[in-house]
Structure formats: structure tokens, C-alpha cells
Biopython code that builds the backbone (N, CA, C, O; Angstrom):
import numpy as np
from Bio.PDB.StructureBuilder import StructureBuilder

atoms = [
    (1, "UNK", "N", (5.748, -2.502, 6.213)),
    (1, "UNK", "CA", (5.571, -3.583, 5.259)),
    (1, "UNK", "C", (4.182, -4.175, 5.448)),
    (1, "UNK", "O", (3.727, -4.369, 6.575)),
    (2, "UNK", "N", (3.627, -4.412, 4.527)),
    (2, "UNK", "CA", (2.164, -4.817, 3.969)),
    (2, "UNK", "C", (1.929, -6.726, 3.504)),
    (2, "UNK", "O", (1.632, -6.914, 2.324)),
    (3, "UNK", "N", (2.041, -7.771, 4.247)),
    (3, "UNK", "CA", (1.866, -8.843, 3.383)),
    (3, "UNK", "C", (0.204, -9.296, 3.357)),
    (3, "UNK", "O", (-0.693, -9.086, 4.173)),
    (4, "UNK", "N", (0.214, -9.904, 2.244)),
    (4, "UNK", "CA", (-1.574, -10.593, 2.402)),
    (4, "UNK", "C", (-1.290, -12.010, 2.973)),
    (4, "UNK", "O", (-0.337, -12.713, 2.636)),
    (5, "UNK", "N", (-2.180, -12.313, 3.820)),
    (5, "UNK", "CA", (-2.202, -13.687, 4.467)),
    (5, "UNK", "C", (-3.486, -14.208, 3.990)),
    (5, "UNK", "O", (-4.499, -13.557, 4.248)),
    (6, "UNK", "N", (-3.574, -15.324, 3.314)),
    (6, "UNK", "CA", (-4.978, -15.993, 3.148)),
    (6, "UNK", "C", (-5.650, -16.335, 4.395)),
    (6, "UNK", "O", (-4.997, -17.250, 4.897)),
    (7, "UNK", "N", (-6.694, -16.021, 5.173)),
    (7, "UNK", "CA", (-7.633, -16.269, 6.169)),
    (7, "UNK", "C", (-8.226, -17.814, 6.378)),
    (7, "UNK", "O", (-8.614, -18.369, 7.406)),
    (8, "UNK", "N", (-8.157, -18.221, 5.208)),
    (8, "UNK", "CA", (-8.916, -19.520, 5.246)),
    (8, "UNK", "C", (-7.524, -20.499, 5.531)),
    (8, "UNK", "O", (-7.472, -21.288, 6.475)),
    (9, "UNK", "N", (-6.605, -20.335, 4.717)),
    (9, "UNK", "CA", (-5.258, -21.229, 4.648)),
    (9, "UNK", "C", (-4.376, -21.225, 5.208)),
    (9, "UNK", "O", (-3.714, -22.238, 5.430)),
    (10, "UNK", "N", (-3.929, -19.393, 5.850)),
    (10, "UNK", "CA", (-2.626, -19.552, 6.307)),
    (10, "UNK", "C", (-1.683, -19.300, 5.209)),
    (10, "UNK", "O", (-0.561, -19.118, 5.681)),
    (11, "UNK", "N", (-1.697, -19.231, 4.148)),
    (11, "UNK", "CA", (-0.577, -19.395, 3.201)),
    (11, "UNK", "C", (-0.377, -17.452, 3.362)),
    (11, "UNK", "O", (-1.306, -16.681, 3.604)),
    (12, "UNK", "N", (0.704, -17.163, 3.201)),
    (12, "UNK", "CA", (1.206, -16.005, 3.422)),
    (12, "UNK", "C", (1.946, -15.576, 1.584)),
    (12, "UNK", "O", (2.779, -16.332, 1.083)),
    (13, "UNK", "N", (1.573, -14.613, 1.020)),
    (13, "UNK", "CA", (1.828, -15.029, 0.061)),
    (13, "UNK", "C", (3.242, -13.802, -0.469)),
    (13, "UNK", "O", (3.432, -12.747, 0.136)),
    (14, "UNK", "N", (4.033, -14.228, -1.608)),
    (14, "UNK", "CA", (5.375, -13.207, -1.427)),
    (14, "UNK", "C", (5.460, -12.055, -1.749)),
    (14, "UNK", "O", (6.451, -11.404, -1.418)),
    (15, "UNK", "N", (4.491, -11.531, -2.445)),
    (15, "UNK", "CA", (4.691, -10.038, -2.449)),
    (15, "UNK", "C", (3.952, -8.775, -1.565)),
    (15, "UNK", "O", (2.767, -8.740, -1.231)),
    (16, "UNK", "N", (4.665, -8.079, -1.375)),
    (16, "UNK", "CA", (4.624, -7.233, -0.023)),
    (16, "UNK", "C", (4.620, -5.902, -0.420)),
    (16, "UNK", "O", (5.396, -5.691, -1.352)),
    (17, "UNK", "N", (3.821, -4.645, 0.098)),
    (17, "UNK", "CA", (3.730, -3.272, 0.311)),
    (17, "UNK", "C", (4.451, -2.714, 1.120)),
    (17, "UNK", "O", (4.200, -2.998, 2.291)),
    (18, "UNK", "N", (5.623, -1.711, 0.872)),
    (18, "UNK", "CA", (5.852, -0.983, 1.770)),
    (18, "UNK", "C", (5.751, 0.252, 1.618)),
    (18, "UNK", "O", (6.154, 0.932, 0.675)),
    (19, "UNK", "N", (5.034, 0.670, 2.848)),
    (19, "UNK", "CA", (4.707, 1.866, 2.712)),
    (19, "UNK", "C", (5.452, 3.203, 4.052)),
    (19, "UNK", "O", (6.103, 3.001, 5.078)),
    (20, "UNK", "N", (4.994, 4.427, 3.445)),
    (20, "UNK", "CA", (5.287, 5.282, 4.406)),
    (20, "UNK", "C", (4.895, 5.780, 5.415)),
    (20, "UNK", "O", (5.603, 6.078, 6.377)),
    (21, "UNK", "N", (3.148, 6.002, 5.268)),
    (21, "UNK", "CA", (2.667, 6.277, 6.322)),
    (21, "UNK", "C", (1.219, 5.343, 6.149)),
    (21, "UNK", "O", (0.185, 5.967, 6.386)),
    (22, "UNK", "N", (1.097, 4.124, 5.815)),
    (22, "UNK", "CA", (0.229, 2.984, 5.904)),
    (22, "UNK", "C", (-0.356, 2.777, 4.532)),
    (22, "UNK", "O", (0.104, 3.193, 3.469)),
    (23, "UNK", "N", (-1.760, 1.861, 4.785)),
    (23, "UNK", "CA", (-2.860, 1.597, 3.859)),
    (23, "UNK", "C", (-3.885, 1.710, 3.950)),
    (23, "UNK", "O", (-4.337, 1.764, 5.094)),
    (24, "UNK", "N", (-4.590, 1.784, 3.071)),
    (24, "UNK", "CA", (-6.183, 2.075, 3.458)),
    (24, "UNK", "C", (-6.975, 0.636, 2.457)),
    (24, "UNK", "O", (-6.599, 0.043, 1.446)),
    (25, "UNK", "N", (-7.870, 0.538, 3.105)),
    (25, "UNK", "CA", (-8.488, -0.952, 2.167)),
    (25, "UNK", "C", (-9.815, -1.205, 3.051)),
    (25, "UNK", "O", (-10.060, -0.761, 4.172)),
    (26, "UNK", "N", (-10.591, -2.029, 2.246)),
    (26, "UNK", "CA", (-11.781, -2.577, 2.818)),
    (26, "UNK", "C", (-11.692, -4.198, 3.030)),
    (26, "UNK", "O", (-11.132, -4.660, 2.036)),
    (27, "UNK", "N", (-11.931, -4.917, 3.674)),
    (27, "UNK", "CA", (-11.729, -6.364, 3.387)),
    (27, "UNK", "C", (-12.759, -7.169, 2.472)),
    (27, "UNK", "O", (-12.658, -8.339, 2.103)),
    (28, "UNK", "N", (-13.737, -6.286, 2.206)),
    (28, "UNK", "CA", (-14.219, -6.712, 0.939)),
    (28, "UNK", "C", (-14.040, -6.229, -0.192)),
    (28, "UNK", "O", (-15.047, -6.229, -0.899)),
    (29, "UNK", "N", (-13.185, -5.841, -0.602)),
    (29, "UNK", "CA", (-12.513, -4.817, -1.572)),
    (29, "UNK", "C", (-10.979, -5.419, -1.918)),
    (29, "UNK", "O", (-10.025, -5.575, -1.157)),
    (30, "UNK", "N", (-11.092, -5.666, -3.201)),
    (30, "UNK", "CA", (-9.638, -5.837, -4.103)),
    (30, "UNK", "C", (-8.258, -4.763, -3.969)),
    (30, "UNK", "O", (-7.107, -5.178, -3.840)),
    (31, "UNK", "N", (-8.519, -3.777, -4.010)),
    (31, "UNK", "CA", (-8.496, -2.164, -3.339)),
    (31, "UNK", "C", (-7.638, -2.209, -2.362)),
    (31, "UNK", "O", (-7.841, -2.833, -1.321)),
    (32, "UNK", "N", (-6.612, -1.553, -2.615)),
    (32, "UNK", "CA", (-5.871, -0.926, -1.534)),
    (32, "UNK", "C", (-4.909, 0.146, -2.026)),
    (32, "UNK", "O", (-3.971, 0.040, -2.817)),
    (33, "UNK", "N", (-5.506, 1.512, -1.171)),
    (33, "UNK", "CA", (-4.472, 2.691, -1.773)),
    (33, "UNK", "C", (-3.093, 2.307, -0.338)),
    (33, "UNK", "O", (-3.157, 1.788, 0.777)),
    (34, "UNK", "N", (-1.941, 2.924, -1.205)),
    (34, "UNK", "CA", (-0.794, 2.932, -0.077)),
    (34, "UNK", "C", (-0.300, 4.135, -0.177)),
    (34, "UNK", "O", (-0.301, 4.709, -1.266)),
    (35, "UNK", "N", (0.299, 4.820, 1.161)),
    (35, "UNK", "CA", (0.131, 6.285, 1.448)),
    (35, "UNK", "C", (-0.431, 6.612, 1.547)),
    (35, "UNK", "O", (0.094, 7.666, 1.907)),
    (36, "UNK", "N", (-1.845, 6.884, 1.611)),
    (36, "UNK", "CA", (-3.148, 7.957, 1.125)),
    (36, "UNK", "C", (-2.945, 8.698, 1.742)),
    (36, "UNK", "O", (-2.303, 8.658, 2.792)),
    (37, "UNK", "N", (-3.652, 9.918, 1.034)),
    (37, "UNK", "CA", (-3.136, 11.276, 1.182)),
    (37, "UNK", "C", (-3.647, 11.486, 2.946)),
    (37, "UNK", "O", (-2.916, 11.993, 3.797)),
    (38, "UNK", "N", (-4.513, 11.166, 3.104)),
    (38, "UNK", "CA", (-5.683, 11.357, 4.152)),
    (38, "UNK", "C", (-4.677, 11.116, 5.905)),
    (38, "UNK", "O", (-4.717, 11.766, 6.950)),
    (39, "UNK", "N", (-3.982, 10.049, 5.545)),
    (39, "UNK", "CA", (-2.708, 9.637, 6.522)),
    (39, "UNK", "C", (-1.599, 10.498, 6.655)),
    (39, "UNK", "O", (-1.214, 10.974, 7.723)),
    (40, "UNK", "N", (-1.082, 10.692, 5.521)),
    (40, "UNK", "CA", (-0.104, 11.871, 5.505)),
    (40, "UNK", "C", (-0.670, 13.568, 6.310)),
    (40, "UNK", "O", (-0.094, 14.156, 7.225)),
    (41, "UNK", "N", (-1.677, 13.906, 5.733)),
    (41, "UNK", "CA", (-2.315, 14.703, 6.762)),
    (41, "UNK", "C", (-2.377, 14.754, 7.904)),
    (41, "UNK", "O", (-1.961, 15.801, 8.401)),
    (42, "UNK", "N", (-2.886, 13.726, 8.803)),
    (42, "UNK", "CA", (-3.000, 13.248, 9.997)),
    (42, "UNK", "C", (-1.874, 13.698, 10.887)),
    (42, "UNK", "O", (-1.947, 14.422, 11.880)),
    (43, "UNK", "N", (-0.713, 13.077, 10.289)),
    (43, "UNK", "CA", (0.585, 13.366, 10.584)),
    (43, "UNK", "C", (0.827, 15.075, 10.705)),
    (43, "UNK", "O", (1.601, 15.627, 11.487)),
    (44, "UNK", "N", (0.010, 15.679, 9.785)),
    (44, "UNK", "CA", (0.455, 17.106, 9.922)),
    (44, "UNK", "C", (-0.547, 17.803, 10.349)),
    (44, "UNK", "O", (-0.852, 18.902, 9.888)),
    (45, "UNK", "N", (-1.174, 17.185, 11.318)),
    (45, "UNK", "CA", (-2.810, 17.728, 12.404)),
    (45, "UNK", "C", (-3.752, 18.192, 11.136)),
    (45, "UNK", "O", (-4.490, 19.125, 11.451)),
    (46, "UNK", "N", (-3.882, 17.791, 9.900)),
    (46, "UNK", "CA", (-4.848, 18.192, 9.609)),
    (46, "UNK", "C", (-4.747, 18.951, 8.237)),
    (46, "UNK", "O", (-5.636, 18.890, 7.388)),
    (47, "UNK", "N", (-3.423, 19.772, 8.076)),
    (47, "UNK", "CA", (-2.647, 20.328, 7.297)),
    (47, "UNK", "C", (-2.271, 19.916, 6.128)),
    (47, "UNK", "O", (-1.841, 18.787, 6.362)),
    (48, "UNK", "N", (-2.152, 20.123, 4.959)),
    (48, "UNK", "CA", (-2.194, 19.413, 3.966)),
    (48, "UNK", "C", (0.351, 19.665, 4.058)),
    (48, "UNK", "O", (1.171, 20.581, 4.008)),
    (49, "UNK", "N", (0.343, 18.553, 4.164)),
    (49, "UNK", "CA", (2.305, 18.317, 3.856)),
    (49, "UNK", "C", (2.674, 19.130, 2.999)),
    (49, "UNK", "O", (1.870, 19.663, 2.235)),
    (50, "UNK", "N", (3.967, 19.366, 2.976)),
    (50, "UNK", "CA", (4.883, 20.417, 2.655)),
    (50, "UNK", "C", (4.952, 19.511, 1.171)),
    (50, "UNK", "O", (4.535, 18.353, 1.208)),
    (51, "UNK", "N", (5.463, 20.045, -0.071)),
    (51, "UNK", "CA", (5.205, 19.321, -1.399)),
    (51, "UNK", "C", (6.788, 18.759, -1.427)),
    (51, "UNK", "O", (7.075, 18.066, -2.403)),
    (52, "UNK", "N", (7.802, 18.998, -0.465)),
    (52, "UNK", "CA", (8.846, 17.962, -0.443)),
    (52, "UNK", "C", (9.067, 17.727, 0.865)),
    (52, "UNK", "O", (9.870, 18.417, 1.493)),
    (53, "UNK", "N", (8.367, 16.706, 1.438)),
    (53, "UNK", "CA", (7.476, 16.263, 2.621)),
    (53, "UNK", "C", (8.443, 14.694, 1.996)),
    (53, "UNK", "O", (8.254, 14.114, 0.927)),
    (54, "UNK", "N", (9.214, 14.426, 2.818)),
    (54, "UNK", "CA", (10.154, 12.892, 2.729)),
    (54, "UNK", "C", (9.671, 11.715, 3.158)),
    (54, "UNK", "O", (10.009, 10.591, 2.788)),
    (55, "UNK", "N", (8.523, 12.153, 4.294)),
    (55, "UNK", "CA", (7.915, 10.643, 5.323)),
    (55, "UNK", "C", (6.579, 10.507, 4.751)),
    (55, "UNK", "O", (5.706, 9.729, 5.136)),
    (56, "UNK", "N", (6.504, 11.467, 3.652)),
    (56, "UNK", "CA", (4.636, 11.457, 3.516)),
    (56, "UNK", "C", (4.560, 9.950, 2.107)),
    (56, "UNK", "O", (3.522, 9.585, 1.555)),
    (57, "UNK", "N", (5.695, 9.476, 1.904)),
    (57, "UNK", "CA", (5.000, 8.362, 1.154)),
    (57, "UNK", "C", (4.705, 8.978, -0.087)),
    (57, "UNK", "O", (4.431, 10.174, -0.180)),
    (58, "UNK", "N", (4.773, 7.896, -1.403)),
    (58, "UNK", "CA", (3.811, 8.460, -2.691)),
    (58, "UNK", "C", (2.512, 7.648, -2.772)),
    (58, "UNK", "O", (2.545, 6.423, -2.650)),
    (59, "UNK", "N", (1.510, 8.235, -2.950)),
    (59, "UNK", "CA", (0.247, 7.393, -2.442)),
    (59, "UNK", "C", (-0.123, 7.096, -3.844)),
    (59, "UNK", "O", (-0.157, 7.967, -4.714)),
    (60, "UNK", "N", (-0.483, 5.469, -4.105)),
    (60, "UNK", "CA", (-0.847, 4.950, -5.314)),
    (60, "UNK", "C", (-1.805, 3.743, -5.075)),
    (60, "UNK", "O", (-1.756, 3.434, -3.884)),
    (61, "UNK", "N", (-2.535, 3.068, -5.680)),
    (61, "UNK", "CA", (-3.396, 2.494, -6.094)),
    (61, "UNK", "C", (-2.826, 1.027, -6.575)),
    (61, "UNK", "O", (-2.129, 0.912, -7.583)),
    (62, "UNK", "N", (-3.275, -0.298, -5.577)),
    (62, "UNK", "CA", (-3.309, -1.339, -6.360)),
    (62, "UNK", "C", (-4.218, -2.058, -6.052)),
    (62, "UNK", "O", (-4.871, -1.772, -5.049)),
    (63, "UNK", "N", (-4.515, -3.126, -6.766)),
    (63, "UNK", "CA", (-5.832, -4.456, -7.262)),
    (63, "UNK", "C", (-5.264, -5.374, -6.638)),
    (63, "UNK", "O", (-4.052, -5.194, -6.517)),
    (64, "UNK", "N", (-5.826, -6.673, -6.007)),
    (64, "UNK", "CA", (-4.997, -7.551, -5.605)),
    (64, "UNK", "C", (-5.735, -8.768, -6.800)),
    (64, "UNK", "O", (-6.925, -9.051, -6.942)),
    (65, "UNK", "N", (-4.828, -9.174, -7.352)),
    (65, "UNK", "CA", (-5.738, -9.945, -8.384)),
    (65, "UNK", "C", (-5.110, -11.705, -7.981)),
    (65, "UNK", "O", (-3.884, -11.693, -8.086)),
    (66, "UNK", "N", (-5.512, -12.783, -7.668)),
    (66, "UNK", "CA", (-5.638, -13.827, -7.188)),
    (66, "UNK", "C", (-4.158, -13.948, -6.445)),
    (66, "UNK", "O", (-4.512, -14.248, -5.305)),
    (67, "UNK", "N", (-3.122, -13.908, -6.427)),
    (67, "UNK", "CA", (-1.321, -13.970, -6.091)),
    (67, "UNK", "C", (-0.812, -13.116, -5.741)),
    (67, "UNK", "O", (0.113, -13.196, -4.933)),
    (68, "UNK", "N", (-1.400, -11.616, -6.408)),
    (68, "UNK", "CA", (-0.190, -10.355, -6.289)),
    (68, "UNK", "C", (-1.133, -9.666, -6.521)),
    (68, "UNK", "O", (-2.221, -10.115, -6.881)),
    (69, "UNK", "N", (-0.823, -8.236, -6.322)),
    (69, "UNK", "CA", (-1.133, -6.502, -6.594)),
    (69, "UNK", "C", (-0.442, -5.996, -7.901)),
    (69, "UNK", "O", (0.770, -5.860, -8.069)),
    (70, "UNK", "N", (-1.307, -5.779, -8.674)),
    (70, "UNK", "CA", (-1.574, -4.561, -9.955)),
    (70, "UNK", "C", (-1.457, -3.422, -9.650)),
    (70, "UNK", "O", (-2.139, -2.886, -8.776)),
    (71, "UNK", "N", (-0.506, -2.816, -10.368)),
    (71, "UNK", "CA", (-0.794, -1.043, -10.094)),
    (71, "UNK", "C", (-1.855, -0.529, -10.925)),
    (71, "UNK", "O", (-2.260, -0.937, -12.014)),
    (72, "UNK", "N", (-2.170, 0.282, -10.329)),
    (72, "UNK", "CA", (-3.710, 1.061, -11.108)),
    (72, "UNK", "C", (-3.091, 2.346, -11.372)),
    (72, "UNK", "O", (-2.253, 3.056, -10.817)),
    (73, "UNK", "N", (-4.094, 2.410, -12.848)),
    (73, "UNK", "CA", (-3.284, 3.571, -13.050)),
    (73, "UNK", "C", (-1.767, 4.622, -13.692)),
    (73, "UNK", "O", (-0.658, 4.097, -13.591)),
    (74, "UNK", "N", (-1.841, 5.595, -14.112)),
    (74, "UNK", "CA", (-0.358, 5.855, -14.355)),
    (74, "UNK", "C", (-0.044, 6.394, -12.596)),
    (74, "UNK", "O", (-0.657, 6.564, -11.542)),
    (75, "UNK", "N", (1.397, 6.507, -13.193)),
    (75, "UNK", "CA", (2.594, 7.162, -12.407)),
    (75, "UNK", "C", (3.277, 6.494, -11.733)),
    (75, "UNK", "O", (3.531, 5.374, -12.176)),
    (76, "UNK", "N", (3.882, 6.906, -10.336)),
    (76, "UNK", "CA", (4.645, 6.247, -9.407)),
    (76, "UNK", "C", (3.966, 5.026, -9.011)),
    (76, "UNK", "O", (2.741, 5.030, -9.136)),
    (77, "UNK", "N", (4.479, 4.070, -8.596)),
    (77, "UNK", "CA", (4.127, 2.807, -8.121)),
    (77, "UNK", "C", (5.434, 2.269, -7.110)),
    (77, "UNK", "O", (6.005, 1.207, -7.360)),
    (78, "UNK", "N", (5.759, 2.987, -6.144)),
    (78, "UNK", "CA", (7.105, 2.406, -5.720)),
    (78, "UNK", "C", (6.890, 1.297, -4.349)),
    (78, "UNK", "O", (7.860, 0.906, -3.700)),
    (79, "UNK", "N", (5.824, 0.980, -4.118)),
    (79, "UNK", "CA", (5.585, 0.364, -3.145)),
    (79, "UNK", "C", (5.756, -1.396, -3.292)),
    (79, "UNK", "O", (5.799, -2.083, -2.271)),
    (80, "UNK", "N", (5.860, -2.113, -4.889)),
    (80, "UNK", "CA", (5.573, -3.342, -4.248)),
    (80, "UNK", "C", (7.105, -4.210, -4.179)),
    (80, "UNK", "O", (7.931, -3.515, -4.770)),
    (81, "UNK", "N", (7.564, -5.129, -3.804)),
    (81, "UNK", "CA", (8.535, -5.738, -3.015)),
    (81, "UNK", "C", (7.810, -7.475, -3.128)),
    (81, "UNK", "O", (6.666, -7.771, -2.783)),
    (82, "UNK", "N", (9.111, -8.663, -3.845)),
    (82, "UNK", "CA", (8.759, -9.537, -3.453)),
    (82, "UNK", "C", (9.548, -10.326, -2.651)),
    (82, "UNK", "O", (10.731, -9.991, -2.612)),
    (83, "UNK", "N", (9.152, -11.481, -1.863)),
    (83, "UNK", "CA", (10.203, -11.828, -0.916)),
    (83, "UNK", "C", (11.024, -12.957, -1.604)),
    (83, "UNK", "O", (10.641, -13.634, -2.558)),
    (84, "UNK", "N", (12.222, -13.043, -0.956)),
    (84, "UNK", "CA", (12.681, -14.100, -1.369)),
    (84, "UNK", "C", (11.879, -15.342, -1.010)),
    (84, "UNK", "O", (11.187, -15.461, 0.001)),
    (85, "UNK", "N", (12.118, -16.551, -2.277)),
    (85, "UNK", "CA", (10.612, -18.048, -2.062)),
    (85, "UNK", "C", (12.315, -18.930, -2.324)),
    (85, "UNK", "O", (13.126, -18.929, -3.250)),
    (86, "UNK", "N", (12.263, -19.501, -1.175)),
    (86, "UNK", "CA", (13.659, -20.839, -1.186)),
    (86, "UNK", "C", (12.942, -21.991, -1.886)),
    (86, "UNK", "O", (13.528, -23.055, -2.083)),
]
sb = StructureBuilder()
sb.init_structure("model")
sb.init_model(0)
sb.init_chain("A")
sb.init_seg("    ")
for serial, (resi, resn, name, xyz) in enumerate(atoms, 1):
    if name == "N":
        sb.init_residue(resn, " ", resi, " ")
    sb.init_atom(name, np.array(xyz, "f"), 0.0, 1.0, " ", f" {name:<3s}", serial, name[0])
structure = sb.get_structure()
């Protein structure tokens, strides 16, 4: 699981990434792929995963735009999750 924490505030905010085998991002960057392919590899020394490979994650693309993450892009997007807010 993936949450964004504001740095300056502390405020932790409710929607969350979960992923399979991580994220990749810059901290100056809106940007964050989840799964990337590059991780899933790793896992298989180097090897590109079997094409029904269960732990390798579907690796997709989102924006974090001021509150939450945008999916970029078509296709799968199965990663985002919000929390319950009491």
C-alpha cells in the first residue's frame, strides 16, 4: 500500500496505491508508475515474467493532481483504493 503524506503538514491524505511489486516516482514529479515493468523483472533476475505471472502486478500510470491520483491513459487501472474518512 502506497499513501501520500503532505511533507509540510502532516495531513495524510485518503486515497491509496496498492501495488504488487512497488512504485516508481520522482519527488519532483506528479508521476508515479505502479508495478513497473522494470520491478517485476528484478524479481525474475533480469528475465522478462512469464505472461501469466500472478505477483508481477499490472503496471499503470497515475498523476497526482492536488487530493488524489488520475489514471493516465487507457486500460487497467486496478491499483487505487480509498480509505475509510469518519
Amino acid at each position: 500500500m502506497h499513501a501520500v503524506v503532505d511533507a509540510a503538514s502532516g495531513k495524510v491524505y485518503g486515497q491509496t496505491l496498492q501495488t504488487q511489486v512497488g512504485a516508481s516516482f520522482y519527488r519532483n514529479s506528479a508521476l508515479l508508475i505502479a508495478d513497473p515493468p522494470d520491478s517485476a523483472r528484478a524479481m525474475f533476475k533480469g528475465q522478462v515474467p512469464p505472461l501469466n505471472c500472478v505477483v508481477c502486478g499490472t503496471p499503470a500510470a497515475y498523476v497526482w493532481k492536488a487530493d488524489h491520483f488520475e489514471p493516465v491513459g487507457s486500460g487497467e487501472h486496478p491499483h487505487l483504493f480509498y480509505a475509510n474518512e469518519d
